[in-house]
PDB file of N, CA, C, O and CB in Angstrom:
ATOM      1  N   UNK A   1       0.837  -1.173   0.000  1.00  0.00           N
ATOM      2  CA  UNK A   1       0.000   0.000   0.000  1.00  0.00           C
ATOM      3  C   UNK A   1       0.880   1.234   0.000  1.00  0.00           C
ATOM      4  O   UNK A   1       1.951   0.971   0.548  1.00  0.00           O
ATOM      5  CB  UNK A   1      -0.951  -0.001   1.203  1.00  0.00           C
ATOM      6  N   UNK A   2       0.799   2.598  -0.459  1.00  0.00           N
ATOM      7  CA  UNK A   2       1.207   3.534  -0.613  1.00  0.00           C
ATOM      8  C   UNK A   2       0.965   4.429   0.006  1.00  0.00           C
ATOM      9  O   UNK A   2       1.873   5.150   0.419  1.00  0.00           O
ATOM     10  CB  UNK A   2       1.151   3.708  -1.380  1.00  0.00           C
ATOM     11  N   UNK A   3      -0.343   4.682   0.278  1.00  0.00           N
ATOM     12  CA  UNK A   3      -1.067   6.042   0.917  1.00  0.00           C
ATOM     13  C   UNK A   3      -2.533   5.520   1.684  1.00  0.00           C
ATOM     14  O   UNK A   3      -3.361   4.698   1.292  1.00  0.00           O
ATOM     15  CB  UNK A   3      -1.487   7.319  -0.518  1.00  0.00           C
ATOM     16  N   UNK A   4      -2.490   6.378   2.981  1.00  0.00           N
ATOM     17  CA  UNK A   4      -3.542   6.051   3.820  1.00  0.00           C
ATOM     18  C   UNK A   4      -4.184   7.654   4.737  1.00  0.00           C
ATOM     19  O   UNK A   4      -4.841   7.765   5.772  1.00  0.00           O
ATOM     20  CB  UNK A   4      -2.832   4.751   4.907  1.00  0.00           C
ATOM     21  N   UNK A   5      -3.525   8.876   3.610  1.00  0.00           N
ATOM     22  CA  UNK A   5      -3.649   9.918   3.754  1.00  0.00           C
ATOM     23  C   UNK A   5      -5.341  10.667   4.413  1.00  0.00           C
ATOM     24  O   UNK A   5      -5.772  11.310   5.370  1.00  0.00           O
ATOM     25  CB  UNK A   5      -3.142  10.199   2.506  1.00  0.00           C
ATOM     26  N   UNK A   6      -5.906   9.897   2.851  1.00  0.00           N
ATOM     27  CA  UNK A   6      -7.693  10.433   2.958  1.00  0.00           C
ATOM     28  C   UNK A   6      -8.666   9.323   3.783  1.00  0.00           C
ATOM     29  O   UNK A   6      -8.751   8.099   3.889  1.00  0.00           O
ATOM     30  CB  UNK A   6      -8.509  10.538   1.113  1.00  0.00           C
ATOM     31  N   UNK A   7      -9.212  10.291   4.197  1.00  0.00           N
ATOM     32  CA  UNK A   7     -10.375   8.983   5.317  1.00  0.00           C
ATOM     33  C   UNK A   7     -11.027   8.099   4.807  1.00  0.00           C
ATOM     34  O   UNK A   7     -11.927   8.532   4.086  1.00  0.00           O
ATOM     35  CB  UNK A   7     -11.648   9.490   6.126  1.00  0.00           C
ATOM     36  N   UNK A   8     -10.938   6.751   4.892  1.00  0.00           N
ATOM     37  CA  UNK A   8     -11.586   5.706   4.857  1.00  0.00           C
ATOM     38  C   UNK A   8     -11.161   5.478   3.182  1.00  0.00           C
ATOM     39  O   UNK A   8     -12.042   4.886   2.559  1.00  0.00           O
ATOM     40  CB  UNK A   8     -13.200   5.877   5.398  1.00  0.00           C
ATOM     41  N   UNK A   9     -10.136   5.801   2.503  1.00  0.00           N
ATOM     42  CA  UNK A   9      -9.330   5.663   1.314  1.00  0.00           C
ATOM     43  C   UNK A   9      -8.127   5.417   1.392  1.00  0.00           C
ATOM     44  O   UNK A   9      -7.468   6.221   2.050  1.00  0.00           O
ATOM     45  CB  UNK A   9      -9.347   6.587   0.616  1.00  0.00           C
ATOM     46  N   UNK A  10      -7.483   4.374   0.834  1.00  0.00           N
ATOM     47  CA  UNK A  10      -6.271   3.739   0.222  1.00  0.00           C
ATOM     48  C   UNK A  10      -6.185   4.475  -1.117  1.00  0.00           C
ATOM     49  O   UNK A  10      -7.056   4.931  -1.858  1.00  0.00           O
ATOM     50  CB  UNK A  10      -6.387   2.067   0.047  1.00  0.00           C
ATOM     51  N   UNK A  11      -4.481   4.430  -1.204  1.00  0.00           N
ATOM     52  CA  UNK A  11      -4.334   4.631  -2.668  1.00  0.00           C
ATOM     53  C   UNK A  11      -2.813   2.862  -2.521  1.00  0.00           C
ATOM     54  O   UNK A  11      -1.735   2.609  -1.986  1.00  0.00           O
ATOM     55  CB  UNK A  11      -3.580   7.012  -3.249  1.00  0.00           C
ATOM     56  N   UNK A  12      -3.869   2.199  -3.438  1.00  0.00           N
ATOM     57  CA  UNK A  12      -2.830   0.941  -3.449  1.00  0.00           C
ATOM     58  C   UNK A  12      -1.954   0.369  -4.950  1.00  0.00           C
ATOM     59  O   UNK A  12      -2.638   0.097  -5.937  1.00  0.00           O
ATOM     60  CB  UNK A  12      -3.811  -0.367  -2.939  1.00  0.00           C
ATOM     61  N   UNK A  13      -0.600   0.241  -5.002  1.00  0.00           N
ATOM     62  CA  UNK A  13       0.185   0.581  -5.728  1.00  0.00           C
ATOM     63  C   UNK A  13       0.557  -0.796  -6.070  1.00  0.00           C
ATOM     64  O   UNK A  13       0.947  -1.517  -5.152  1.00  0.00           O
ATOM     65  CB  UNK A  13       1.079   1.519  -5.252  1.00  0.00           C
ATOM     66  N   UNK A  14       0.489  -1.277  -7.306  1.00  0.00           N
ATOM     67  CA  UNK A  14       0.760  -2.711  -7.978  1.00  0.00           C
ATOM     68  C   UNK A  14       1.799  -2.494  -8.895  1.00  0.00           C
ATOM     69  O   UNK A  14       1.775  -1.655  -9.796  1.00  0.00           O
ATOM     70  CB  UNK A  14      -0.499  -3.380  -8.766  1.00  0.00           C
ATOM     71  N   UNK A  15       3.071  -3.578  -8.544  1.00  0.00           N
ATOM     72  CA  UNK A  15       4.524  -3.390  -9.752  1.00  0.00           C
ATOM     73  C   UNK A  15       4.703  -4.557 -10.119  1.00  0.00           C
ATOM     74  O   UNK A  15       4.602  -5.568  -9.425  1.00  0.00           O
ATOM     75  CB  UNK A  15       6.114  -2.837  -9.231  1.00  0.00           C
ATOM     76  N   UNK A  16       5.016  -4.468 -11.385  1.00  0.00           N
ATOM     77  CA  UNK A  16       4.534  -6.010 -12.724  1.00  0.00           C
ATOM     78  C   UNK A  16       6.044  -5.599 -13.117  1.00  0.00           C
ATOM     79  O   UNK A  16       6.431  -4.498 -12.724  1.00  0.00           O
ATOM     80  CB  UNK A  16       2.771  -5.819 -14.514  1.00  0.00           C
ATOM     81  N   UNK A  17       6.899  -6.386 -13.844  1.00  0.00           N
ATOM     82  CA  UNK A  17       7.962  -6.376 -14.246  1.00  0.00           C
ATOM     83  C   UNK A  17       7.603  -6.997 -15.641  1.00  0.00           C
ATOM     84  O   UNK A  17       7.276  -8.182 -15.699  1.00  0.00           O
ATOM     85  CB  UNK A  17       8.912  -6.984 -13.337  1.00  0.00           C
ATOM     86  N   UNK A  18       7.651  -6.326 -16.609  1.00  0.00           N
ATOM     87  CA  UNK A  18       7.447  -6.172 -18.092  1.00  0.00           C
ATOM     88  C   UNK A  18       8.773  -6.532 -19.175  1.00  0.00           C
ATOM     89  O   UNK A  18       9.688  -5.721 -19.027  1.00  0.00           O
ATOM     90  CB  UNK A  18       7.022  -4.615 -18.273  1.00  0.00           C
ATOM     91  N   UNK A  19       8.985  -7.362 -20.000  1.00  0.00           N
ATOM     92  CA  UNK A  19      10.246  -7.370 -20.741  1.00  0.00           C
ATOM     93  C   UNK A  19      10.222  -6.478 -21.643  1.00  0.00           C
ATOM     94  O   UNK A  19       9.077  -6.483 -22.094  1.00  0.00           O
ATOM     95  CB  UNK A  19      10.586  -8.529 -21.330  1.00  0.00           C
ATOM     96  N   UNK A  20      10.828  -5.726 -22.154  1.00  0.00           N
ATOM     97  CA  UNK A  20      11.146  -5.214 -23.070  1.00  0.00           C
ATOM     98  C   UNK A  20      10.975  -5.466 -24.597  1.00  0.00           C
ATOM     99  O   UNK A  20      11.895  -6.076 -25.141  1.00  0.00           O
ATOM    100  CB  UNK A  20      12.009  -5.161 -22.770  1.00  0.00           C
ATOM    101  N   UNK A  21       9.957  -5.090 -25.331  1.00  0.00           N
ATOM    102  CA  UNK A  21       9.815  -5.785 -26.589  1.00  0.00           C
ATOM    103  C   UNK A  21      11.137  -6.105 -27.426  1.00  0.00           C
ATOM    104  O   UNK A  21      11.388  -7.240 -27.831  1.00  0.00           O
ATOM    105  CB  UNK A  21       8.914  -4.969 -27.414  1.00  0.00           C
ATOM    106  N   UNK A  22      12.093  -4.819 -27.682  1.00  0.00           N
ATOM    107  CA  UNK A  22      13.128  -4.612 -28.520  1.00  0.00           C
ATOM    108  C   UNK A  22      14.773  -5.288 -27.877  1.00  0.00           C
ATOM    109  O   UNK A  22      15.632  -6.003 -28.393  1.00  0.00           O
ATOM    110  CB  UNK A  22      13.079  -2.938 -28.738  1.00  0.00           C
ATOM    111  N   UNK A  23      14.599  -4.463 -26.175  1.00  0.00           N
ATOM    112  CA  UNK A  23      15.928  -4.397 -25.856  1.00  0.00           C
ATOM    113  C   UNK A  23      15.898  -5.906 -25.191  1.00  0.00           C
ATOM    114  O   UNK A  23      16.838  -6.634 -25.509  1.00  0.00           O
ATOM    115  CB  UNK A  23      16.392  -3.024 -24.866  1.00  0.00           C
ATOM    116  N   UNK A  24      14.777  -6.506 -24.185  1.00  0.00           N
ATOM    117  CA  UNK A  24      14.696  -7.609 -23.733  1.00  0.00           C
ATOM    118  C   UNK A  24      15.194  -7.321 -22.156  1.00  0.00           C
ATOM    119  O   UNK A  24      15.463  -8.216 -21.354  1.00  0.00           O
ATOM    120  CB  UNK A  24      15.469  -8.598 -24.635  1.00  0.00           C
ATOM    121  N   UNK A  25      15.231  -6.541 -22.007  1.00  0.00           N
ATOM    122  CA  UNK A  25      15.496  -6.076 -20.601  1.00  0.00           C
ATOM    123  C   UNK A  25      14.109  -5.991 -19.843  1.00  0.00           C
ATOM    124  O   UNK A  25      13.127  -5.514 -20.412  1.00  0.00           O
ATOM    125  CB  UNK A  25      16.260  -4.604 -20.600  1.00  0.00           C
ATOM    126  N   UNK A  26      14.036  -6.612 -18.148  1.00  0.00           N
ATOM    127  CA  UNK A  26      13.016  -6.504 -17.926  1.00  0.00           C
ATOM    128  C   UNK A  26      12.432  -4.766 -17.403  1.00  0.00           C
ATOM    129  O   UNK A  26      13.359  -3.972 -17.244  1.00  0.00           O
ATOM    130  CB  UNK A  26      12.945  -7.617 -17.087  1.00  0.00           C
ATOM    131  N   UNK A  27      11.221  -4.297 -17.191  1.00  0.00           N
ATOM    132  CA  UNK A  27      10.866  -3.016 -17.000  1.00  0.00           C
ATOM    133  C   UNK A  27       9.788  -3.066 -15.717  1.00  0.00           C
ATOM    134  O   UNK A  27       8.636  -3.497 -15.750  1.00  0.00           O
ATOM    135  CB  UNK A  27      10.286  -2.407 -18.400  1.00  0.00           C
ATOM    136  N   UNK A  28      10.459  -2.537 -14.660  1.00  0.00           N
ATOM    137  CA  UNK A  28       8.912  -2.158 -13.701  1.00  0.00           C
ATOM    138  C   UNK A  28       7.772  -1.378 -14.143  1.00  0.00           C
ATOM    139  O   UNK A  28       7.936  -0.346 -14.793  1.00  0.00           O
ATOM    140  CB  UNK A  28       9.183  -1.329 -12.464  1.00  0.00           C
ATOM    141  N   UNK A  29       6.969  -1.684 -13.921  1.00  0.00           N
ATOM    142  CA  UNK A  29       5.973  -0.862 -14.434  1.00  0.00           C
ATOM    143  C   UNK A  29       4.571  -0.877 -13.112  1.00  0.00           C
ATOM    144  O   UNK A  29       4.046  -1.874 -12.615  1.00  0.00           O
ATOM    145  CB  UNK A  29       5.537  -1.573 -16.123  1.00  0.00           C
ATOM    146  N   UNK A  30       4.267   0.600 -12.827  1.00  0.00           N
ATOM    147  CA  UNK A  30       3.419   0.588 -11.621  1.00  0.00           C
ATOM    148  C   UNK A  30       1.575   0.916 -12.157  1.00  0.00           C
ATOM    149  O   UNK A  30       1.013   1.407 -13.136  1.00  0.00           O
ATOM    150  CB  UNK A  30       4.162   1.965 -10.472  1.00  0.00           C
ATOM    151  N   UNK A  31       1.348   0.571 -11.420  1.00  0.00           N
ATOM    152  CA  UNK A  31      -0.206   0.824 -11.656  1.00  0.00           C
ATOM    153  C   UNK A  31      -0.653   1.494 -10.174  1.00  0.00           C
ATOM    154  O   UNK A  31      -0.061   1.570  -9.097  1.00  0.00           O
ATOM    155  CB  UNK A  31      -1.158  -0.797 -12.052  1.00  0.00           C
ATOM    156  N   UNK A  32      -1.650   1.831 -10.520  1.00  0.00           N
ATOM    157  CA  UNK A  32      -2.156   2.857  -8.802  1.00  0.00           C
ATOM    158  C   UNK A  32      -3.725   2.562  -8.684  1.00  0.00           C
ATOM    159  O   UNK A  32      -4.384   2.458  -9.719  1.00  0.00           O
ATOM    160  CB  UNK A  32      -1.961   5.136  -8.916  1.00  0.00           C
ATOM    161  N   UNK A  33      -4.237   2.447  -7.617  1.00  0.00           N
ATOM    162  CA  UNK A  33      -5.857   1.552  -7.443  1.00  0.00           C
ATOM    163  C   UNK A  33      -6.274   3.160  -6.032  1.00  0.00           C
ATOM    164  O   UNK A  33      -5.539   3.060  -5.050  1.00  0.00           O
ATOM    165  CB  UNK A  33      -5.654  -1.115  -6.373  1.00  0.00           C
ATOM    166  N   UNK A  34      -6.836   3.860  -5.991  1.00  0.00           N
ATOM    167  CA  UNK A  34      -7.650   4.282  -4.947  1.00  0.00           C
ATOM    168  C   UNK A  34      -8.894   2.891  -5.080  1.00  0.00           C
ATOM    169  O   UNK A  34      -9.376   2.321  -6.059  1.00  0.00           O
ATOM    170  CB  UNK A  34      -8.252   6.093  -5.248  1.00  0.00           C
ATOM    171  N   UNK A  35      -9.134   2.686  -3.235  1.00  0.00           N
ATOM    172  CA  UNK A  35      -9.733   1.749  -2.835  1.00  0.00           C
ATOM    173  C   UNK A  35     -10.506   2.412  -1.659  1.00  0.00           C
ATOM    174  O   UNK A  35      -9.994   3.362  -1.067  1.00  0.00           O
ATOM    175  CB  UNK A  35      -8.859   0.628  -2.590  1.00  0.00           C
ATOM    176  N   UNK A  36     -11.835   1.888  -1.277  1.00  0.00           N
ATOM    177  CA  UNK A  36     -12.376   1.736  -0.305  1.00  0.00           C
ATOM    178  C   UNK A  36     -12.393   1.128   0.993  1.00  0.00           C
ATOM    179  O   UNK A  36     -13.063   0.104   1.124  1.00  0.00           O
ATOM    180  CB  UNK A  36     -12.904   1.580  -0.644  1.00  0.00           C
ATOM    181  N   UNK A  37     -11.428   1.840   2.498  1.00  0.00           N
ATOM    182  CA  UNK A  37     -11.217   1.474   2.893  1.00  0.00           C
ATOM    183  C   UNK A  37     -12.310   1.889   4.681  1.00  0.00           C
ATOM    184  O   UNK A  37     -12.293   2.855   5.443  1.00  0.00           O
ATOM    185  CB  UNK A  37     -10.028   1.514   2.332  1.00  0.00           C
ATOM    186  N   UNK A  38     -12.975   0.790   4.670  1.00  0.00           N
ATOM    187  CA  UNK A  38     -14.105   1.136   5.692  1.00  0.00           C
ATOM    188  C   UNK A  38     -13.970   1.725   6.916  1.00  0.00           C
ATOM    189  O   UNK A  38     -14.443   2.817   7.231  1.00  0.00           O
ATOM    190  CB  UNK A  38     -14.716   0.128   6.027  1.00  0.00           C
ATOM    191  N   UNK A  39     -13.048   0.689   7.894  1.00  0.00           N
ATOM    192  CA  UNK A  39     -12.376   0.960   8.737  1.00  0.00           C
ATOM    193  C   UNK A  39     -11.208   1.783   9.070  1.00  0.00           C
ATOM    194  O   UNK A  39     -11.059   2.363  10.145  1.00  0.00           O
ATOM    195  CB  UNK A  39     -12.274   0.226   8.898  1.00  0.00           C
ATOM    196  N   UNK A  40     -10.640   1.795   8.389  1.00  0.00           N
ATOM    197  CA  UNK A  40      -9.525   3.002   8.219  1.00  0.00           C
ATOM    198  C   UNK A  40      -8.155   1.923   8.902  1.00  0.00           C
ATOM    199  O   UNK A  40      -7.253   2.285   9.658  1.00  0.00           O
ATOM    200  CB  UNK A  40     -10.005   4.851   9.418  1.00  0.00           C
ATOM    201  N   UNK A  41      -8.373   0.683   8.389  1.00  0.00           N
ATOM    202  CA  UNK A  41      -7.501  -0.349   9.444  1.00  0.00           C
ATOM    203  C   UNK A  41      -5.859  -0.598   8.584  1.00  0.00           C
ATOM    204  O   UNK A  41      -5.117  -1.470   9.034  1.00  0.00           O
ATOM    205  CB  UNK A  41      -8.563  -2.246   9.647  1.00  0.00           C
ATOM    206  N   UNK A  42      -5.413   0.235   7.358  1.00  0.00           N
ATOM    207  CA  UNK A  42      -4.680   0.149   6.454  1.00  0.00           C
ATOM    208  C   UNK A  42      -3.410   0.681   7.122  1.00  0.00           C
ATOM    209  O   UNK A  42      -3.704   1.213   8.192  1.00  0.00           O
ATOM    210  CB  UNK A  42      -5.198   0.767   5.288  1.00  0.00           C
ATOM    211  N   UNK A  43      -2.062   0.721   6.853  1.00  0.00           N
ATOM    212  CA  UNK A  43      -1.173   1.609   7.217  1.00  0.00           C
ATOM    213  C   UNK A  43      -0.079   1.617   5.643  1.00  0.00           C
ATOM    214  O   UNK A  43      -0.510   1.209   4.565  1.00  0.00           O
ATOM    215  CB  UNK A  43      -0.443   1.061   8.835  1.00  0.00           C
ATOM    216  N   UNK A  44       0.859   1.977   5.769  1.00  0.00           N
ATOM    217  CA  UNK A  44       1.508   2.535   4.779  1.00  0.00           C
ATOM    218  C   UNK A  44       2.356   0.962   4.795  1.00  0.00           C
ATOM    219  O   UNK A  44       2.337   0.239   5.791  1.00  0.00           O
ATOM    220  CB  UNK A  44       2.320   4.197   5.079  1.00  0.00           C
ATOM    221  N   UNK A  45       3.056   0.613   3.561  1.00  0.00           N
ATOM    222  CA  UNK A  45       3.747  -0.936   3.546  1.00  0.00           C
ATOM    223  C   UNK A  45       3.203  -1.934   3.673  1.00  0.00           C
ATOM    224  O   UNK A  45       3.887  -2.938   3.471  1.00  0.00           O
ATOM    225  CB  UNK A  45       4.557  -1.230   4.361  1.00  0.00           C
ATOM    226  N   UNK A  46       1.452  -2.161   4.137  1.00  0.00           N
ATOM    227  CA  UNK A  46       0.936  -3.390   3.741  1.00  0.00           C
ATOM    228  C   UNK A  46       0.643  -3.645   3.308  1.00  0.00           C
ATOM    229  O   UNK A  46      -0.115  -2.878   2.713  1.00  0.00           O
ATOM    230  CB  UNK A  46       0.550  -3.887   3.885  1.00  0.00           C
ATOM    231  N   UNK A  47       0.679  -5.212   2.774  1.00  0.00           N
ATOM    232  CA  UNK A  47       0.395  -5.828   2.095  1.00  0.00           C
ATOM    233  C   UNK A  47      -1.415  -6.311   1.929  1.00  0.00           C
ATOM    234  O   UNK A  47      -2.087  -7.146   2.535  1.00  0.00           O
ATOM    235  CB  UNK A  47       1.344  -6.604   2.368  1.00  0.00           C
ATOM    236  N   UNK A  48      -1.664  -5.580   1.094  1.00  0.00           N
ATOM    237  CA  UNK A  48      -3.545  -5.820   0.924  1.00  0.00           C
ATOM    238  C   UNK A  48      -4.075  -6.592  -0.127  1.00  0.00           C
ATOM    239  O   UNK A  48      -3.232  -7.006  -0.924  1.00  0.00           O
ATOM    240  CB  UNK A  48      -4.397  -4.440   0.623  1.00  0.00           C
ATOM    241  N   UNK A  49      -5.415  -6.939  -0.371  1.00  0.00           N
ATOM    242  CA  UNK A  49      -6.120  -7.407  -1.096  1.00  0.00           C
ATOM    243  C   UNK A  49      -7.013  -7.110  -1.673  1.00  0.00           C
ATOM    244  O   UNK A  49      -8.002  -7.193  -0.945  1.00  0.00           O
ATOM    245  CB  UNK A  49      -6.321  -7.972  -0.831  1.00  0.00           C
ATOM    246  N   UNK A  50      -7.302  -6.715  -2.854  1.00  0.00           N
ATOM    247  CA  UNK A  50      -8.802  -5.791  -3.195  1.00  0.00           C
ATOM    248  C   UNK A  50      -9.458  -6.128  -3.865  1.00  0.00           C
ATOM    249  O   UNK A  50      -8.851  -6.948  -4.554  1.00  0.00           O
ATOM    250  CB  UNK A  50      -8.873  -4.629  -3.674  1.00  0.00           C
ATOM    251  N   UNK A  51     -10.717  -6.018  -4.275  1.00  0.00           N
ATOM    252  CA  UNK A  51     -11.510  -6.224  -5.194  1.00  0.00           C
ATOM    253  C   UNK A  51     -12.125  -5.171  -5.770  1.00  0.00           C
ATOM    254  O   UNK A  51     -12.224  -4.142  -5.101  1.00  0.00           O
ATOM    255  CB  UNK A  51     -12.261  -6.973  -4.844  1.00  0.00           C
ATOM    256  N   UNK A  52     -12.707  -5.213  -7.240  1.00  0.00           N
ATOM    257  CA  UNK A  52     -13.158  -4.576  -7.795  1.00  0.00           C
ATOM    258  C   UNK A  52     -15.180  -4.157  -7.419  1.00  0.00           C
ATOM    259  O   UNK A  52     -15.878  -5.138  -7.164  1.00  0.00           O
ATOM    260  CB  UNK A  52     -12.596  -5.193  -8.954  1.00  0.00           C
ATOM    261  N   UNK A  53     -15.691  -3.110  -7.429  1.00  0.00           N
ATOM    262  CA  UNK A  53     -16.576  -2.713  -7.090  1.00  0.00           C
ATOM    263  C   UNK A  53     -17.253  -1.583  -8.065  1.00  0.00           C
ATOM    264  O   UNK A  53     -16.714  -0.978  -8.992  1.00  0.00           O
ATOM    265  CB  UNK A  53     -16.265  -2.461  -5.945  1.00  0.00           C
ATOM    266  N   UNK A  54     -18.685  -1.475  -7.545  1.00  0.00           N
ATOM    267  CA  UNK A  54     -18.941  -0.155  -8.186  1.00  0.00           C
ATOM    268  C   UNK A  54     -18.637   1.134  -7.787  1.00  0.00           C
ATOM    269  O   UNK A  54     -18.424   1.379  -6.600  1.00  0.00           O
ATOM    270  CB  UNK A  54     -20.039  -0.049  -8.340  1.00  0.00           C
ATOM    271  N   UNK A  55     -18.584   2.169  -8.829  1.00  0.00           N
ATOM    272  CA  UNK A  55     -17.785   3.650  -8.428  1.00  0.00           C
ATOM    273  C   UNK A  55     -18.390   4.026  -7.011  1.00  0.00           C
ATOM    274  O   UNK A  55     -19.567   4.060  -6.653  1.00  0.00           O
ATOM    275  CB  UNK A  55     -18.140   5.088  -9.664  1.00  0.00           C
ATOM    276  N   UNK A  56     -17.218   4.298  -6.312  1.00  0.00           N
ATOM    277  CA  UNK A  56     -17.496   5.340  -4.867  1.00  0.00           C
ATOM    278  C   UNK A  56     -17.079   6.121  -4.741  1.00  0.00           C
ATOM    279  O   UNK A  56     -17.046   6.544  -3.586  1.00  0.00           O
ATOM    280  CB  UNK A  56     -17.300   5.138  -3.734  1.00  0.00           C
ATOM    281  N   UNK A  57     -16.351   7.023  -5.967  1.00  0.00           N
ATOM    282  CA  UNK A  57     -16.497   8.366  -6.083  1.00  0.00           C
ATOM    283  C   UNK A  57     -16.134   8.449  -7.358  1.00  0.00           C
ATOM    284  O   UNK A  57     -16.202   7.619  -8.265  1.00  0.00           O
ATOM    285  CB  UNK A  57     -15.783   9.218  -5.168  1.00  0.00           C
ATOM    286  N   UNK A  58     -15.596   9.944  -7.317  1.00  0.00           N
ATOM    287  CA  UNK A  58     -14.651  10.316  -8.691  1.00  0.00           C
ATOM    288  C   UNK A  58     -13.885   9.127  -9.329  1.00  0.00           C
ATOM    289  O   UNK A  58     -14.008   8.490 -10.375  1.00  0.00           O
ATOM    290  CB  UNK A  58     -13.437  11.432  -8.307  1.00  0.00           C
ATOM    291  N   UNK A  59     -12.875   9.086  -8.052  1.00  0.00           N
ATOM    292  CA  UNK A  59     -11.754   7.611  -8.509  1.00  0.00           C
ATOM    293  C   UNK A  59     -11.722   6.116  -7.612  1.00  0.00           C
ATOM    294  O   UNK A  59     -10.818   5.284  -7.533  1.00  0.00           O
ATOM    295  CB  UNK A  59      -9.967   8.177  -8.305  1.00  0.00           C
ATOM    296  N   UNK A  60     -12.754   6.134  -7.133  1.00  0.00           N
ATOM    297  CA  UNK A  60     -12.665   4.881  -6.387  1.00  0.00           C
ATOM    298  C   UNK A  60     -13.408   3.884  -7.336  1.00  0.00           C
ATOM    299  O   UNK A  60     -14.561   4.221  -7.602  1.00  0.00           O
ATOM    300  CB  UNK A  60     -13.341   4.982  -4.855  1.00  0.00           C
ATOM    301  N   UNK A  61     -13.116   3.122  -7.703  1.00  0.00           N
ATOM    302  CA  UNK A  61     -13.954   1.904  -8.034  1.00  0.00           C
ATOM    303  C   UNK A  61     -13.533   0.206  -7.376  1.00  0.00           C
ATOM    304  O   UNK A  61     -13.818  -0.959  -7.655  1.00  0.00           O
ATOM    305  CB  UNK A  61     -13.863   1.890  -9.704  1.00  0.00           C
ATOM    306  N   UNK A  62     -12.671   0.965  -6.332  1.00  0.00           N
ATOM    307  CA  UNK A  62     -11.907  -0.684  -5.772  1.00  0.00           C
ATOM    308  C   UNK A  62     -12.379  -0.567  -4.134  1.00  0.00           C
ATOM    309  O   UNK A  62     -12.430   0.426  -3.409  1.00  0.00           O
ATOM    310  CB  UNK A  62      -9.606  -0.800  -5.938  1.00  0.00           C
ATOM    311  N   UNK A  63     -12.740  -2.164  -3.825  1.00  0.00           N
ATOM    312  CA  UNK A  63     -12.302  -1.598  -2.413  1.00  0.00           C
ATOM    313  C   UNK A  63     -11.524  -3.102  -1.469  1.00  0.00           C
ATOM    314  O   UNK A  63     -11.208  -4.196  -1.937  1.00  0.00           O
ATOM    315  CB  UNK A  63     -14.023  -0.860  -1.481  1.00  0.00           C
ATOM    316  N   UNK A  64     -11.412  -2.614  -0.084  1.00  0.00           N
ATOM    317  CA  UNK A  64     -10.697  -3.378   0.527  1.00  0.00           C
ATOM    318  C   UNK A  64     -11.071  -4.718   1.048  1.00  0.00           C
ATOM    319  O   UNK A  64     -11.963  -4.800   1.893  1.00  0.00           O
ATOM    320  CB  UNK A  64     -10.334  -2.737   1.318  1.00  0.00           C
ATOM    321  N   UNK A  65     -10.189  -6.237   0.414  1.00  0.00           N
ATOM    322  CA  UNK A  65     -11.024  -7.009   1.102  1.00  0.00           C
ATOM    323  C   UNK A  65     -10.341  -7.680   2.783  1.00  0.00           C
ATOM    324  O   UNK A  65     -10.982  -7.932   3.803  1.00  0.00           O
ATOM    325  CB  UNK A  65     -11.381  -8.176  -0.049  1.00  0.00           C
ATOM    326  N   UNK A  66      -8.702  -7.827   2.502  1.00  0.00           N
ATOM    327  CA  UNK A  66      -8.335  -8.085   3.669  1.00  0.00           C
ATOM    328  C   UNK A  66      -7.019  -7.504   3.635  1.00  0.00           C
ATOM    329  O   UNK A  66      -6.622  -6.890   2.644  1.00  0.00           O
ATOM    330  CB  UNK A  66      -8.449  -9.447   4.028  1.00  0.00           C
ATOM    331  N   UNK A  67      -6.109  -7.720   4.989  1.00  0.00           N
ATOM    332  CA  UNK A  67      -5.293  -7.153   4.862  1.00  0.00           C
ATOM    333  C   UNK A  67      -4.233  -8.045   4.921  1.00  0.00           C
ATOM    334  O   UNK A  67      -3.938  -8.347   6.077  1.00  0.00           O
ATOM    335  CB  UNK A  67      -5.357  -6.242   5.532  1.00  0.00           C
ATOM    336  N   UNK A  68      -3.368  -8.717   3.801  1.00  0.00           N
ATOM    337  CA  UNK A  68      -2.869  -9.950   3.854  1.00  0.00           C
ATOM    338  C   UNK A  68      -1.212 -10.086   5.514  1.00  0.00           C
ATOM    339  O   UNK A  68      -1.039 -10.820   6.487  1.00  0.00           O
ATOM    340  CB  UNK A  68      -2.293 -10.144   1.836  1.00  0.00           C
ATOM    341  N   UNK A  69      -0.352  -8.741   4.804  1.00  0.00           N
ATOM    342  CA  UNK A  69       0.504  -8.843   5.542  1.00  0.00           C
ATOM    343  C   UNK A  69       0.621  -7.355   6.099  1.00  0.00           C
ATOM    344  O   UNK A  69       0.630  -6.465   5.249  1.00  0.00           O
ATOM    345  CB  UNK A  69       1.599  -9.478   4.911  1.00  0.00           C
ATOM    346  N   UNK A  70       0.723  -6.955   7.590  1.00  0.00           N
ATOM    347  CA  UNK A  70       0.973  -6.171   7.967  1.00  0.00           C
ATOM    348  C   UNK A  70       2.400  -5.299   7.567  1.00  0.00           C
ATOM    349  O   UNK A  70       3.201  -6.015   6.966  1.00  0.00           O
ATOM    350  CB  UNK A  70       0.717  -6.569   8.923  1.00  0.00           C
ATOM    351  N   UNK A  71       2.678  -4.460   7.698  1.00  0.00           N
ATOM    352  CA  UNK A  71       3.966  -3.173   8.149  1.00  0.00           C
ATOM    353  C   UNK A  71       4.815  -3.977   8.560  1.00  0.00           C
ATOM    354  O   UNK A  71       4.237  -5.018   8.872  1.00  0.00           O
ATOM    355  CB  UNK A  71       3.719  -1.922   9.423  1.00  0.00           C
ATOM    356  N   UNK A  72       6.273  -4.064   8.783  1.00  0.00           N
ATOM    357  CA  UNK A  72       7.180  -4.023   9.814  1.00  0.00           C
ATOM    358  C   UNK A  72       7.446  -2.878   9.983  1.00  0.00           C
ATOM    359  O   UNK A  72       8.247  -2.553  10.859  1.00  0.00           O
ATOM    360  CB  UNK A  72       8.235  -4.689   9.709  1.00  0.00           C
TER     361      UNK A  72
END
């Protein structure tokens, strides 16, 4: 997870490692999810689970289902 800034919102951050069509080198590549987070039970570095939902706002269309691995 990335951000636990706005109330009862996650912003949760997914990195895929992509090869390179040409060079063949692999490439991180990030994606970003604002999620629905009820409880506000999220912290910054954990490891979460989400599912897809209908819009709950502007940019939410995800929300929280568990929280797999806590922070150290």
């Amino acid at each position: 997870m990335k951000s636990n800034k706005a109330d009862k919102s996650i912003t949760v951050t997914v990195e895929r490692k992509v090869k390179h069509p040409i060079y063949g080198k692999f490439v991180k590549k990030t994606t970003s999810f604002h999620a629905h987070d009820e409880k506000n039970e999220c912290t910054i570095g954990d490891v979460v689970r989400i599912m897809e939902s209908r819009p709950l706002s502007k940019t939410k269309r995800w929300r929280l289902v568990e929280v797999v691995e806590k922070a150290k």
